[in-house]
C-alpha positions, 0 to 999 in steps of 0.5 A: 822195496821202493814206496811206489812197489809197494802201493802198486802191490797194494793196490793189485792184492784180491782182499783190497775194498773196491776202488770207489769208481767202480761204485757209481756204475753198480749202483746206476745198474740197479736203479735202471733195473728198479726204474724197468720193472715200475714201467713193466708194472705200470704198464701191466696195471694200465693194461688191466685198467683198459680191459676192465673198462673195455669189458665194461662197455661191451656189457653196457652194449650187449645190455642194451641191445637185449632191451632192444631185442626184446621188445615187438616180438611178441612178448611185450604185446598186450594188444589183440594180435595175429601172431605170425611164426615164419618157416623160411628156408630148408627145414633141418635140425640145425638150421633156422628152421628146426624143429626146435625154433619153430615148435618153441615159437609156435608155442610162444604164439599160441601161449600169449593171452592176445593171440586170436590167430596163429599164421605160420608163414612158409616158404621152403623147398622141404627137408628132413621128414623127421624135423617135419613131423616132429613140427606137424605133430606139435601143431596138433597137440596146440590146436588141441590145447587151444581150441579156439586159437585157429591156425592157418599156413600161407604159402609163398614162393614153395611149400613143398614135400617137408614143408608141405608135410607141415602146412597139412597140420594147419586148419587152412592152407593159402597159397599164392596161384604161381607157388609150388605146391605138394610133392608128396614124396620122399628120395634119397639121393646120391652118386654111384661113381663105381664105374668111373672108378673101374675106368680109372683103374681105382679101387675102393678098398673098404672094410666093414663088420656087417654085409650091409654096413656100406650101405649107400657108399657111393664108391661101391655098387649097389646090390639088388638087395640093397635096393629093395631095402632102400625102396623100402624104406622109402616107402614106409616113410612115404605112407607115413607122410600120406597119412599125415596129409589125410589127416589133415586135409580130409575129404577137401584132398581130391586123391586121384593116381597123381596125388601121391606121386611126388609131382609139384603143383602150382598153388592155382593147381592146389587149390583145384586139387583140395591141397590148399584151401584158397589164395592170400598172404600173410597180410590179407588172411589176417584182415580178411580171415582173422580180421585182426590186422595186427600182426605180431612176429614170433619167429626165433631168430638168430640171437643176437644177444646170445652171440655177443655174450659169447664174444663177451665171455670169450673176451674175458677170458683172452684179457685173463690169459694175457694177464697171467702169460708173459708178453712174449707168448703174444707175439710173433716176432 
């Protein structure tokens, strides 16, 4: 066998060390991999550096703007002052004007050591008789505790049925002579579209366990049974908002076939009927009645503060569950 077999037969057996060229490649390999998973770390480090200090300026904002937000609404007010508590809008238990809000503000504005009179300001086309008298009973329970706190209602542009029902718990109602005023009613409404059903040729196919438990379903006839019991039920809420409204108003209330009816008056026809008790806005019962012109705004208000903190809390958690999930689950590639 010649030297050259025998080197290439060397050099070609499975138990020969690598040949030396073959080292630099693996060993660059592994520094790629080294130098990409620093720049992964680094990267993931910069990230969570710019969350921390992204977060920590939103707590510097949302911090600010509580110290803003606290200050001329009623609180920090030290000073003799009307108080003012504005019922705007339909009155429900989760609107702005909810019992909770305004009973809570109400309740702010009778409590500061300042208040020499206490001005609920509304303009609202009514609502939820059970919000409404939740409202006029707290009005009450005030006046009682506060004797020498006056409260007074000013209409503006409505002050009607639910609203209404909660201006009668107020010593004086003011009203502008073009405002609508009363409508002493309850209703329930709705639609009966059964018959177009039969003419379309649907069915409603409805199953219930009780007779009645498809009450006032829109898509079945109502049986004159049901009616009555609707009716009913009406009515008893009906005298239950008449009799808030005697006892509020008392012998001023001139009650003749209409009063009750559910009719809307103008706040000059109001005025006639003994449903209000004179004319004036907010500014001119507080000069003129109160004779304290200051006026200090209790309203709860949509809070700022508090949607941003939820935004904040909710940023926190997003920056910590980008940390903890890879990239990829972030994108959409």
């Amino acid at each position: 066998m010649s030297e050259s077999d025998e080197m290439q037969r060397s050099e070609s057996s499975p138990g020969r060390a690598p040949d030396a060229a073959a080292m630099p490649a693996a060993w660059e390999r592994g520094l790629l991999e080294r130098l990409v998973l620093e720049i992964v770390t680094e990267r993931r480090r910069a990230r969570r550096w710019s969350i921390f200090f992204r977060l920590c300026m939103l707590g510097l904002v949302v911090a600010a703007i509580a110290v803003f937000a606290r200050g001329g609404h009623g609180a920090g007010e030290t000073g003799p002052h009307t108080a003012v508590v504005e019922l705007q809008g339909d009155i429900s238990a989760t609107g702005n004007a909810s019992a909770d809000n305004i009973d809570a503000a109400l309740r702010d504005a009778f409590d500061a050591a300042q208040t020499r009179a206490v001005i609920l300001a509304i303009d609202s086309p009514g609502g939820s008789p059970v919000q409404a008298g939740r409202i006029n009973a707290e009005i009450w329970r005030l006046r009682a505790l506060h004797p020498r706190i006056p409260i007074y209602a000013v209409c503006d542009e409505a002050c009607a049925s639910a609203a209404y029902y909660v201006a009668v718990a107020a010593q004086r109602i003011y009203v502008d002579p073009a405002s609508l005023v009363g409508s002493i009613g309850v209703l329930i409404n709705g639609f009966d579209v059964s018959g177009l059903m039969d003419k379309l040729g649907i069915r409603r196919r409805l199953l219930t366990a009780g007779a009645n438990k498809g009450f006032l379903d829109p898509f079945s006839p109502m049986n004159a049974q049901q009616k009555q019991y609707a009716l009913a039920m009406l009515e008893q809420i009906h005298q239950q908002f008449i009799a808030a409204v005697r006892k509020g108003r008392g012998a001023r209330l001139k009650v003749d076939a209409q009063t009750f009816s559910g009719l809307v008056w103008t706040g000059q026809a109001a005025v006639g009927q003994g449903l209000a008790d004179g004319f004036g806005d907010t500014r001119s019962v507080a000069r003129d009645i109160v004779h304290e012109p200051h006026l200090v705004d209790y309203t709860r208000r949509e809070n700022v503060v508090d949607r941003l903190a939820q935004r904040f809390g909710a940023a926190i958690g997003m920056g910590a569950a980008r940390e903890a999930l890879p990239d990829e689950a972030w994108s959409l590639r």
